[in-house]
PyMOL Python script that loads the backbone (N, CA, C, O; Angstrom):
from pymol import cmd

cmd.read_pdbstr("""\
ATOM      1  N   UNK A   1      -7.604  24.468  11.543  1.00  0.00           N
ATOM      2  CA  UNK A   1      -8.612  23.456  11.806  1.00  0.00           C
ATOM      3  C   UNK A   1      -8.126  22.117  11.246  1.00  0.00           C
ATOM      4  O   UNK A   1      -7.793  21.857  10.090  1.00  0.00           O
ATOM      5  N   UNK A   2      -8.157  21.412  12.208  1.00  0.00           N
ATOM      6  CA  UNK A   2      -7.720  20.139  11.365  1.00  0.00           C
ATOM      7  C   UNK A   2      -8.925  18.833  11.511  1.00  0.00           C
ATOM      8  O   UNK A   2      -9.773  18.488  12.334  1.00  0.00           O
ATOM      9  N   UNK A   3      -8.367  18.326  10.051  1.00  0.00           N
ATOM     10  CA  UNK A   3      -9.214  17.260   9.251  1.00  0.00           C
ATOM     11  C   UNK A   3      -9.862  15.943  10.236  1.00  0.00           C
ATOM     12  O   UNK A   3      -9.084  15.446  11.050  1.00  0.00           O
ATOM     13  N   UNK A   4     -11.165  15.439  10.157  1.00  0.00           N
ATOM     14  CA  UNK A   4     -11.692  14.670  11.349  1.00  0.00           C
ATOM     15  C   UNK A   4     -11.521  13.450  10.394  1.00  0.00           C
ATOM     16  O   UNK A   4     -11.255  12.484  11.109  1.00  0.00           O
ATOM     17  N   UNK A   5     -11.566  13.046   8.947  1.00  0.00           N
ATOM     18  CA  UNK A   5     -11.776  11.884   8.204  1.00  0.00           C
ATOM     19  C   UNK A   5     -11.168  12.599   6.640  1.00  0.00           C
ATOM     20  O   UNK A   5     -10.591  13.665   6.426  1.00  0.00           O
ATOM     21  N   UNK A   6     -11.532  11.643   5.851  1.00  0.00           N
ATOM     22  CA  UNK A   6     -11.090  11.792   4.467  1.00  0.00           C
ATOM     23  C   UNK A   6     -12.817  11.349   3.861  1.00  0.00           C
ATOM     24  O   UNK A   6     -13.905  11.127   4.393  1.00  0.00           O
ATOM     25  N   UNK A   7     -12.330  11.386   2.620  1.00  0.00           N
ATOM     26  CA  UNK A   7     -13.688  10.748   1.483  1.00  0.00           C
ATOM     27  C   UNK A   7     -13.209  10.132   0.552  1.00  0.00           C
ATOM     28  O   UNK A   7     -13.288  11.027  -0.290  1.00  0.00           O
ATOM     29  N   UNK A   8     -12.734   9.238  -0.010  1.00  0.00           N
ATOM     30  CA  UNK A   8     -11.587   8.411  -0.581  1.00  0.00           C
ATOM     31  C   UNK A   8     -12.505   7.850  -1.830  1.00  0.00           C
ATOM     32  O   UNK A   8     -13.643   7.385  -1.769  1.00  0.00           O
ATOM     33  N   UNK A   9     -11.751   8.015  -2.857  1.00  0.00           N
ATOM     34  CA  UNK A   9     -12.188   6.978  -4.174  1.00  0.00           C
ATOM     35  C   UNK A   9     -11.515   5.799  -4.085  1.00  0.00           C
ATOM     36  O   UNK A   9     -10.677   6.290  -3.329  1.00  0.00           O
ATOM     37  N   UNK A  10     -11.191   4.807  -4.183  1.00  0.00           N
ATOM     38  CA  UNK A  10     -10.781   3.691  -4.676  1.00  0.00           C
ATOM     39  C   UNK A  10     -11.178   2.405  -5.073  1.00  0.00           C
ATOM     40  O   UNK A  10     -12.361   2.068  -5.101  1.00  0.00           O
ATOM     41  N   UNK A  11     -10.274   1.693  -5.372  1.00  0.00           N
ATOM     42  CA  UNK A  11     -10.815   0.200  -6.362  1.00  0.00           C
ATOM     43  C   UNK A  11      -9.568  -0.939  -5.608  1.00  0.00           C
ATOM     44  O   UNK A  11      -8.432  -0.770  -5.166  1.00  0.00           O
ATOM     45  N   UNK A  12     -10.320  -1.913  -5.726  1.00  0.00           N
ATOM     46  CA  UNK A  12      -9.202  -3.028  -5.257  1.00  0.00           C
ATOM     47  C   UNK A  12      -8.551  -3.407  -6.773  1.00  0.00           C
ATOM     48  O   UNK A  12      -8.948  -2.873  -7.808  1.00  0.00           O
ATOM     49  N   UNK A  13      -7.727  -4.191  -6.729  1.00  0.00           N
ATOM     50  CA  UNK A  13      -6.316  -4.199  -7.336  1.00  0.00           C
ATOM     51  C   UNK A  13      -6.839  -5.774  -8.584  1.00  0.00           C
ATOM     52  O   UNK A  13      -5.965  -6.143  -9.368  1.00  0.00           O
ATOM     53  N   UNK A  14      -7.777  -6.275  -8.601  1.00  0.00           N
ATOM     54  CA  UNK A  14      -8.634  -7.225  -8.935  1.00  0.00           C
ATOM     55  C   UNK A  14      -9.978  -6.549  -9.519  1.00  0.00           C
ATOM     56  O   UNK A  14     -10.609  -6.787 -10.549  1.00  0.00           O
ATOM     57  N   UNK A  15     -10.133  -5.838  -8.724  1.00  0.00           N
ATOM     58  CA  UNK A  15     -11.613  -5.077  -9.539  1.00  0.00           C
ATOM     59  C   UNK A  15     -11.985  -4.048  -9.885  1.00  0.00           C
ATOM     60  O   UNK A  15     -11.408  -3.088  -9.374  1.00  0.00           O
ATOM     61  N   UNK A  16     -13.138  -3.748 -10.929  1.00  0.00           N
ATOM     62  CA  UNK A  16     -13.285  -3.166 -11.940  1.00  0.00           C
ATOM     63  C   UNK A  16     -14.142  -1.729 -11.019  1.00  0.00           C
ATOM     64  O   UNK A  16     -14.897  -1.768 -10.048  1.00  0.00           O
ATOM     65  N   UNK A  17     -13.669  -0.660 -11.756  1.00  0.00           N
ATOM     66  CA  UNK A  17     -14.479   0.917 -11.437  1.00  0.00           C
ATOM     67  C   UNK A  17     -14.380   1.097  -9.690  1.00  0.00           C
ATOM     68  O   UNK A  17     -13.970   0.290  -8.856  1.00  0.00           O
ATOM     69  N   UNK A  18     -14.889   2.394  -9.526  1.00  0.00           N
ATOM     70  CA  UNK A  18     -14.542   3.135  -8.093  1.00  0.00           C
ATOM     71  C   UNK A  18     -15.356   2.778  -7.349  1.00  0.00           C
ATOM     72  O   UNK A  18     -16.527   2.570  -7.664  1.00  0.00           O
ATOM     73  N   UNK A  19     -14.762   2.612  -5.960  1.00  0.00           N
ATOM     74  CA  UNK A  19     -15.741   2.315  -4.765  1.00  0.00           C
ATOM     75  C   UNK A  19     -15.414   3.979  -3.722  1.00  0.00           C
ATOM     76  O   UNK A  19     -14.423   4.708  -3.696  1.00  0.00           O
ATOM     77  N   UNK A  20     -16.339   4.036  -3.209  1.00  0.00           N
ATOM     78  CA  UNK A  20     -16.456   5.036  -2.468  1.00  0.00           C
ATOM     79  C   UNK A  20     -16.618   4.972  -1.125  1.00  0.00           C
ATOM     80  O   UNK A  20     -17.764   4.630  -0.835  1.00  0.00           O
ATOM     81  N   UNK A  21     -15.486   5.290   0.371  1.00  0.00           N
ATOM     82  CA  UNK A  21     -15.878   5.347   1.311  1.00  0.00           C
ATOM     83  C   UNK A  21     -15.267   6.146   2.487  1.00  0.00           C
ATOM     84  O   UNK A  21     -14.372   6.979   2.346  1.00  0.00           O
ATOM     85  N   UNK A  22     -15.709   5.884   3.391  1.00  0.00           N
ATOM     86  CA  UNK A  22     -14.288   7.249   4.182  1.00  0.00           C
ATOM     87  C   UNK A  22     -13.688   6.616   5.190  1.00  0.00           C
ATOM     88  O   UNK A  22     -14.013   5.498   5.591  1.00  0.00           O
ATOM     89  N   UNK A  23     -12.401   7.602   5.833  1.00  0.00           N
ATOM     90  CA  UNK A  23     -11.456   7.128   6.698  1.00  0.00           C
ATOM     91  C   UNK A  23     -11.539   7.586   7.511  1.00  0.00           C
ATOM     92  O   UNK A  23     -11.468   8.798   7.308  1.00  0.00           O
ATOM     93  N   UNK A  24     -11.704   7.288   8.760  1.00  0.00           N
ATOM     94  CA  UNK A  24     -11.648   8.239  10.224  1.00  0.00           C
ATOM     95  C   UNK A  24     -10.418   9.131  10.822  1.00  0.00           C
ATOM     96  O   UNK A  24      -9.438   8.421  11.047  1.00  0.00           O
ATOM     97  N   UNK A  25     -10.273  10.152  11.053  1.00  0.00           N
ATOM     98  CA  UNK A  25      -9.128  10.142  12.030  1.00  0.00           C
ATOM     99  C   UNK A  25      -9.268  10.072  13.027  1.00  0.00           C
ATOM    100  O   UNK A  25      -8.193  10.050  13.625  1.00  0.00           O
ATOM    101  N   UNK A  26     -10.410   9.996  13.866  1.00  0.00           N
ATOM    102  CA  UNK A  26     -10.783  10.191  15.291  1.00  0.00           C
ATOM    103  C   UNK A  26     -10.704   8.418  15.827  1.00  0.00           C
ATOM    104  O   UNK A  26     -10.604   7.481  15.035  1.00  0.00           O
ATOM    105  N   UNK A  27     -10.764   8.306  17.077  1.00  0.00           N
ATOM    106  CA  UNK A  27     -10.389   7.281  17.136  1.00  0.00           C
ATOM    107  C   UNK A  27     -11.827   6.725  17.546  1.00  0.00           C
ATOM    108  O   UNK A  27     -12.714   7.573  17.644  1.00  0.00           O
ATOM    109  N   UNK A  28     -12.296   4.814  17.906  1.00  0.00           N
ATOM    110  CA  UNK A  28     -13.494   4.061  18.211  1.00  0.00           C
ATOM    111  C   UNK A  28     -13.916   4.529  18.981  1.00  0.00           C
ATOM    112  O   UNK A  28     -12.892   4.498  19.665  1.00  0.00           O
ATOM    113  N   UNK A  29     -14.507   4.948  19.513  1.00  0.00           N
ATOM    114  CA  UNK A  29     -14.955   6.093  20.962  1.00  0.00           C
ATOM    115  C   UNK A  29     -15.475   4.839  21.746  1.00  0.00           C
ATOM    116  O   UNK A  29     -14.824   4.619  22.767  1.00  0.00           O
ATOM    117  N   UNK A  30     -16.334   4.109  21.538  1.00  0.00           N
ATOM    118  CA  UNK A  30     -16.980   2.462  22.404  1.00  0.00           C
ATOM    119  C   UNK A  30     -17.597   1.171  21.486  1.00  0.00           C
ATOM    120  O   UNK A  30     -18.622   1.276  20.814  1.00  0.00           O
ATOM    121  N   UNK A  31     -16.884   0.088  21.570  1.00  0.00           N
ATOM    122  CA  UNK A  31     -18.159  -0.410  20.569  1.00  0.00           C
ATOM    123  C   UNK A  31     -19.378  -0.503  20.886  1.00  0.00           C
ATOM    124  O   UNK A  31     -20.065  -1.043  20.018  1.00  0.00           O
ATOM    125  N   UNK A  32     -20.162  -0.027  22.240  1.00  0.00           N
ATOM    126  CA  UNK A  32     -21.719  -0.136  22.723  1.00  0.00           C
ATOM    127  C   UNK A  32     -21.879   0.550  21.300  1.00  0.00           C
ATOM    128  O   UNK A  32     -22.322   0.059  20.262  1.00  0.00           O
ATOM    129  N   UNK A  33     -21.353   1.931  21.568  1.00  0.00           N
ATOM    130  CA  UNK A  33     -22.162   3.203  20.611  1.00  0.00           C
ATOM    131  C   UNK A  33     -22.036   2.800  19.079  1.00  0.00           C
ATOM    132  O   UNK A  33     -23.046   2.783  18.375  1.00  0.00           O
ATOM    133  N   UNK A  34     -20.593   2.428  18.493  1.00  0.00           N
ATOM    134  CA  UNK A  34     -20.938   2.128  17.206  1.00  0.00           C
ATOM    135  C   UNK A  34     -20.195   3.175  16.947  1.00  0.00           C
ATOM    136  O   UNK A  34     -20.528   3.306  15.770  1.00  0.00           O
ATOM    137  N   UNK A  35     -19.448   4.021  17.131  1.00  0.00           N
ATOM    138  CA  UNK A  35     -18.987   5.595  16.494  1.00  0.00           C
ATOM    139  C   UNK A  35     -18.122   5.754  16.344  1.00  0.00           C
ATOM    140  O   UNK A  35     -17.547   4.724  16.694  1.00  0.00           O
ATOM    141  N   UNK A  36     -17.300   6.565  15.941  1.00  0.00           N
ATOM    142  CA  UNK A  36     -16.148   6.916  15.798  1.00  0.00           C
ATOM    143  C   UNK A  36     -16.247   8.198  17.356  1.00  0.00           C
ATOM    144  O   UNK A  36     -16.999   8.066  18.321  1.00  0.00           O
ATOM    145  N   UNK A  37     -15.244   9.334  17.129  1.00  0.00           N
ATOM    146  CA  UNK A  37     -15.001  10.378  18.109  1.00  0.00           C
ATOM    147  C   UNK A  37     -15.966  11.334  17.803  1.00  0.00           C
ATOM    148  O   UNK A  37     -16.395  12.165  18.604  1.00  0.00           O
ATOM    149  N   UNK A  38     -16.313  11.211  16.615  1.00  0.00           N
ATOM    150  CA  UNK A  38     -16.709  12.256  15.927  1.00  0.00           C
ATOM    151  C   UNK A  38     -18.781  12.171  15.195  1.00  0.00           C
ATOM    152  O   UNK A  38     -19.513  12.877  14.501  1.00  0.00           O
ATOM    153  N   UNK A  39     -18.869  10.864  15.936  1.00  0.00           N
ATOM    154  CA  UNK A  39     -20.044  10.684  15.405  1.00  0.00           C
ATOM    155  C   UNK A  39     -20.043   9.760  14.395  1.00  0.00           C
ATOM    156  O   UNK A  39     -21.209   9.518  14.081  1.00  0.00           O
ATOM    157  N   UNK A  40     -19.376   9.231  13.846  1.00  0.00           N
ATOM    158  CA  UNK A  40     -19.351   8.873  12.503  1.00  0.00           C
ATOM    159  C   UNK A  40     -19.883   7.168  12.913  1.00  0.00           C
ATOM    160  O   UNK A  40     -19.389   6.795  13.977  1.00  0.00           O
ATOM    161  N   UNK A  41     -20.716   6.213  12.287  1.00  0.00           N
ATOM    162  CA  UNK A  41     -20.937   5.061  12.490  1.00  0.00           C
ATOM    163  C   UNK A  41     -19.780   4.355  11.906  1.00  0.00           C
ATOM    164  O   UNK A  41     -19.204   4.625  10.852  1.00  0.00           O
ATOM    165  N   UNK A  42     -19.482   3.251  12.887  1.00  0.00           N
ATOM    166  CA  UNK A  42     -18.587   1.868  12.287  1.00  0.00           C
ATOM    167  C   UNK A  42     -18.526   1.864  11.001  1.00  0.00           C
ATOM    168  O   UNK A  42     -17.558   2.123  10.287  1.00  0.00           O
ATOM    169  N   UNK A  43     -20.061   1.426  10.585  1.00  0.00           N
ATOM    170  CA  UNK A  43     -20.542   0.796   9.565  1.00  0.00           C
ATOM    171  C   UNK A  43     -20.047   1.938   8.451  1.00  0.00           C
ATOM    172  O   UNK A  43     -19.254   1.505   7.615  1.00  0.00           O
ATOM    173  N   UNK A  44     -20.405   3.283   8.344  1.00  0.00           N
ATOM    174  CA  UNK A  44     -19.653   4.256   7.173  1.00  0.00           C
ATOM    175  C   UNK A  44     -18.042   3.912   6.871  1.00  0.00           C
ATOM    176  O   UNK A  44     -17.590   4.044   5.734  1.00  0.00           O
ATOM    177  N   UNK A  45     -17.269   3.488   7.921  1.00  0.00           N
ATOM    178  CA  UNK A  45     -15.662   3.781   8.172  1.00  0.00           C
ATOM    179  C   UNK A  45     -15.224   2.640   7.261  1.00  0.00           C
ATOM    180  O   UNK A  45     -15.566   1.526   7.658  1.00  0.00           O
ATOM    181  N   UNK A  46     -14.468   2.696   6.007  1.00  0.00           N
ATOM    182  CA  UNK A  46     -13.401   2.129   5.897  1.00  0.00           C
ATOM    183  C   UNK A  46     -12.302   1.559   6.624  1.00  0.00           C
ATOM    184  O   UNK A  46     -11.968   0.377   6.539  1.00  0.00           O
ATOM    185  N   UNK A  47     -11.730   2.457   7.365  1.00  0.00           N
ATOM    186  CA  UNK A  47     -10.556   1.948   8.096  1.00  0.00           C
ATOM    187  C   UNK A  47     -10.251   3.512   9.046  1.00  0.00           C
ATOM    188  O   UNK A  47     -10.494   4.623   8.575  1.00  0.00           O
ATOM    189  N   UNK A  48      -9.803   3.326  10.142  1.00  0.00           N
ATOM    190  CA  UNK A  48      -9.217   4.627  11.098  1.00  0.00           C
ATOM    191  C   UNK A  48      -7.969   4.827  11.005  1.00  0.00           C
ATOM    192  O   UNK A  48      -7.106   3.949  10.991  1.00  0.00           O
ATOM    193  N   UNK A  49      -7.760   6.300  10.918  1.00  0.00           N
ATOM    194  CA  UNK A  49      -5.972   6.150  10.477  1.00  0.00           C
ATOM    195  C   UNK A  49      -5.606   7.781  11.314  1.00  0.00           C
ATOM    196  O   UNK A  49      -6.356   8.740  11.132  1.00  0.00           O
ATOM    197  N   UNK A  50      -4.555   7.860  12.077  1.00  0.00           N
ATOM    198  CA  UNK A  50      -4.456   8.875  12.960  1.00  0.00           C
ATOM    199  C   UNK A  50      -3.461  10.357  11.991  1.00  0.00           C
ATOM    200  O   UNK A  50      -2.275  10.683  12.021  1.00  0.00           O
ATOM    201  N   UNK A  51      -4.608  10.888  11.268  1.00  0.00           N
ATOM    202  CA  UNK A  51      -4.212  12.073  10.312  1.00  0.00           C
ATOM    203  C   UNK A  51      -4.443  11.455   8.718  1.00  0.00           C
ATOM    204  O   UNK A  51      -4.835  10.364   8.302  1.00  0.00           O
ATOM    205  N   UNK A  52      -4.022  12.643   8.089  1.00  0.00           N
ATOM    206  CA  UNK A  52      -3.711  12.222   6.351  1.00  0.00           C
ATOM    207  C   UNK A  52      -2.220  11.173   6.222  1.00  0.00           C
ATOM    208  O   UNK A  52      -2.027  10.181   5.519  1.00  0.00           O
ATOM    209  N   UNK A  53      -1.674  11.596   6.823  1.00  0.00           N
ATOM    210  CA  UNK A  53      -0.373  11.150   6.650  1.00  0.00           C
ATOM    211  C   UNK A  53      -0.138   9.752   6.509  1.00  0.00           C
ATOM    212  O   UNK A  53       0.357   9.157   5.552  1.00  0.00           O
ATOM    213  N   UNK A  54      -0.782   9.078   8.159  1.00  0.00           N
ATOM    214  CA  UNK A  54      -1.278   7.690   8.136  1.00  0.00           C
ATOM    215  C   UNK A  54      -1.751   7.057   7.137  1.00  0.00           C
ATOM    216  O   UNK A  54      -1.214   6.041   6.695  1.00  0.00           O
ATOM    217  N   UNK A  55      -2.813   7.575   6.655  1.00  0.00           N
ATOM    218  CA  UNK A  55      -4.053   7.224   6.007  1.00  0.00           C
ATOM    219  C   UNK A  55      -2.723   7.082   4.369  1.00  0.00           C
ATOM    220  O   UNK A  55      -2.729   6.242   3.470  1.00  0.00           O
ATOM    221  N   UNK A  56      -2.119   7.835   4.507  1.00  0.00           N
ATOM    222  CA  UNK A  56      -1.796   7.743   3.038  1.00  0.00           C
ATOM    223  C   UNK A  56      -0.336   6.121   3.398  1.00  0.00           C
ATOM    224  O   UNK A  56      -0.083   5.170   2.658  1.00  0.00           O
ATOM    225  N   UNK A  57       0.202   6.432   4.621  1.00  0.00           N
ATOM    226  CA  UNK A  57       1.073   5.411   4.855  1.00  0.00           C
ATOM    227  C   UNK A  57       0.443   4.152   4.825  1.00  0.00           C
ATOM    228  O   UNK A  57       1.162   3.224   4.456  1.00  0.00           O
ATOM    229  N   UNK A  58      -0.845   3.863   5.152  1.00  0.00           N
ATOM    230  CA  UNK A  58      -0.952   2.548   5.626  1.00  0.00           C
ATOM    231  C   UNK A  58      -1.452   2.428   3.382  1.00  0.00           C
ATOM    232  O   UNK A  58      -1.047   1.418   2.806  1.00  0.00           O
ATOM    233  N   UNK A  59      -1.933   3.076   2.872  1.00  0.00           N
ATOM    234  CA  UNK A  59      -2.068   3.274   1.831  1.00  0.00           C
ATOM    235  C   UNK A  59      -0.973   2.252   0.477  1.00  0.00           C
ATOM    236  O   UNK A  59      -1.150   1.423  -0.416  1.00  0.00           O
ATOM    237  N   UNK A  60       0.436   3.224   1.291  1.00  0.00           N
ATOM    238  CA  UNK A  60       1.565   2.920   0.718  1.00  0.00           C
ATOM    239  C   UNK A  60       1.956   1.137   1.096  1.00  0.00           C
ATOM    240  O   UNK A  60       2.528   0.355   0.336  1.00  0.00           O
ATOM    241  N   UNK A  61       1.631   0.957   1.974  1.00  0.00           N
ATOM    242  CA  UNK A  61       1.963  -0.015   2.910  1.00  0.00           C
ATOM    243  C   UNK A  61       0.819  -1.470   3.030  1.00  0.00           C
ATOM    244  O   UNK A  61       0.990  -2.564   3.569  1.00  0.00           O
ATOM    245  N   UNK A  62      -0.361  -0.900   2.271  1.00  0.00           N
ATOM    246  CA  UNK A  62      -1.613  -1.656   2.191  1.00  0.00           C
ATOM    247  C   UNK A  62      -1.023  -3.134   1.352  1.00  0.00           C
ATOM    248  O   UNK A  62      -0.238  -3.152   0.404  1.00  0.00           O
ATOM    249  N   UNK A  63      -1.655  -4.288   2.015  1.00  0.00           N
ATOM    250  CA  UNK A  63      -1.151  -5.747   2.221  1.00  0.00           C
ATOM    251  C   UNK A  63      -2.597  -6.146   1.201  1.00  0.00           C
ATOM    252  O   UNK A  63      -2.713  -7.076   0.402  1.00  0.00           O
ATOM    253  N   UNK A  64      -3.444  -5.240   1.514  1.00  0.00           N
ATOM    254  CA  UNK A  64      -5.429  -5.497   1.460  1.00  0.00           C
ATOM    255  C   UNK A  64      -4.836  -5.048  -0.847  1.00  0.00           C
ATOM    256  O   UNK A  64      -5.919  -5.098  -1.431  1.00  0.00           O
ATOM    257  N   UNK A  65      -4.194  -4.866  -1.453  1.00  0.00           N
ATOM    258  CA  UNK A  65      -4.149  -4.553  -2.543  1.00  0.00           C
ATOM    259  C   UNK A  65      -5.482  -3.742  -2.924  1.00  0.00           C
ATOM    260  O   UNK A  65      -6.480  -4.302  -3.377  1.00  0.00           O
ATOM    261  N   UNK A  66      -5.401  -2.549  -2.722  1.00  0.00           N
ATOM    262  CA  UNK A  66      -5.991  -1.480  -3.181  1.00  0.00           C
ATOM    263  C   UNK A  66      -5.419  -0.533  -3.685  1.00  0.00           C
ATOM    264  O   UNK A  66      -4.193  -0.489  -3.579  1.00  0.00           O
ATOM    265  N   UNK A  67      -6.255   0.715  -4.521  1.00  0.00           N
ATOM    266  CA  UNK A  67      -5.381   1.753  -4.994  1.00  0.00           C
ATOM    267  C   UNK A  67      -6.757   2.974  -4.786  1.00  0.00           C
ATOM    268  O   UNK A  67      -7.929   3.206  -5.082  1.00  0.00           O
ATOM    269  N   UNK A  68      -5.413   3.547  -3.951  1.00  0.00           N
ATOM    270  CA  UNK A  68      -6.786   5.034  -3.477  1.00  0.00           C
ATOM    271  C   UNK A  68      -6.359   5.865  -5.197  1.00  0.00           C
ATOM    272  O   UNK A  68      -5.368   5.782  -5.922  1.00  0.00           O
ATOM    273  N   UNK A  69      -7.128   6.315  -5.260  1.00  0.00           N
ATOM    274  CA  UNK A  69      -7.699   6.884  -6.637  1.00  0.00           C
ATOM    275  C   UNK A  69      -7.920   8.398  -6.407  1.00  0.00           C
ATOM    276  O   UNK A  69      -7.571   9.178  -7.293  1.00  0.00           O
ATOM    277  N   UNK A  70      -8.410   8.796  -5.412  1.00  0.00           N
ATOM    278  CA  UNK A  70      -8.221  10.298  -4.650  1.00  0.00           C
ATOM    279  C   UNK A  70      -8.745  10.492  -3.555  1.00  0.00           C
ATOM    280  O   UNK A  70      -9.101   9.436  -3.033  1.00  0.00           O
ATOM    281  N   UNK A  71      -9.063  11.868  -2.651  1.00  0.00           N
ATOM    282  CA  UNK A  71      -9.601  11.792  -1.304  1.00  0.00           C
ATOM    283  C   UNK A  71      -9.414  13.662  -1.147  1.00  0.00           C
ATOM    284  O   UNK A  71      -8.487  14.427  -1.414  1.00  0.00           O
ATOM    285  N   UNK A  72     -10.873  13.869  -0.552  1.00  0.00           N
ATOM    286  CA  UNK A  72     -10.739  14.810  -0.037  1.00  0.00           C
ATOM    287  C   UNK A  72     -11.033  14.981   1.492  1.00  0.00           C
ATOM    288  O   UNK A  72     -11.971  14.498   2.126  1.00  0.00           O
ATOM    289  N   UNK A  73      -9.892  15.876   1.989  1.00  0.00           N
ATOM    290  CA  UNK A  73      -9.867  16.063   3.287  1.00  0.00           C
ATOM    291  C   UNK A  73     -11.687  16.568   4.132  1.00  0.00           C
ATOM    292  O   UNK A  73     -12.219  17.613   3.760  1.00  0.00           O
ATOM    293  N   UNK A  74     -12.178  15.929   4.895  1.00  0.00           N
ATOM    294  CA  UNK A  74     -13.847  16.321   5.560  1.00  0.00           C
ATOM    295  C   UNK A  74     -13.584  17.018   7.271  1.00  0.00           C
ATOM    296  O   UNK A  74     -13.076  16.233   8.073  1.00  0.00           O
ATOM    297  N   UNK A  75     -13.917  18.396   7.764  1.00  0.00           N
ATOM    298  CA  UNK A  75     -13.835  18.780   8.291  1.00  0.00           C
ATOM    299  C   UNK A  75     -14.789  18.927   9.210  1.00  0.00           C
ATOM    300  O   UNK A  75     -15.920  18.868   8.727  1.00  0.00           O
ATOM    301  N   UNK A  76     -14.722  19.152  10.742  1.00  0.00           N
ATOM    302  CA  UNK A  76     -15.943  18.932  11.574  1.00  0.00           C
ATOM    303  C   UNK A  76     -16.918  20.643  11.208  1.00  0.00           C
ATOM    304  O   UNK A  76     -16.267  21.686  11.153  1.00  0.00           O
ATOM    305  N   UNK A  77     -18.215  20.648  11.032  1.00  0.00           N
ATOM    306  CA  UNK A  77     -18.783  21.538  10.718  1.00  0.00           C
ATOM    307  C   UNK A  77     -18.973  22.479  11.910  1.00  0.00           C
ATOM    308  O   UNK A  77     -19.586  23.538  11.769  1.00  0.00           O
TER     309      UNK A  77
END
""", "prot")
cmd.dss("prot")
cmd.show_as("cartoon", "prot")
cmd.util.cbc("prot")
cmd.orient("prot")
């Protein structure tokens, strides 16, 4: 079964204690609807990233100075 989003801790690189939000893997499905593939609203999504792998590359690669702090993989029920 594979992973639809993440649940991510992190903090920007400037500020203080954890922020909490998640990552999509599914892709914008329409902007009418607002969703991800999977149901998920815009407004919840951090950022869309196609797998863990991504998500951890654009991570490595992040310009936005953040530091993911941890993440657990969220599976479709």
């Amino acid at each position: 079964m594979k992973p639809i989003g993440a649940n991510i801790k992190y903090r920007w690189s400037d500020g203080v204690g954890e922020l909490s939000a998640y990552v999509s893997f599914g892709d914008h499905q329409d902007v009418e609807d607002g969703v991800d593939l999977f149901g998920v609203p815009d407004e919840d999504i951090f950022f869309y990233a196609d797998g863990e792998q991504e998500m951890l590359e654009r991570y490595r690669k992040s310009i936005d100075d953040w530091e993911l702090i941890k993440y657990t993989l969220v599976y479709q029920d």
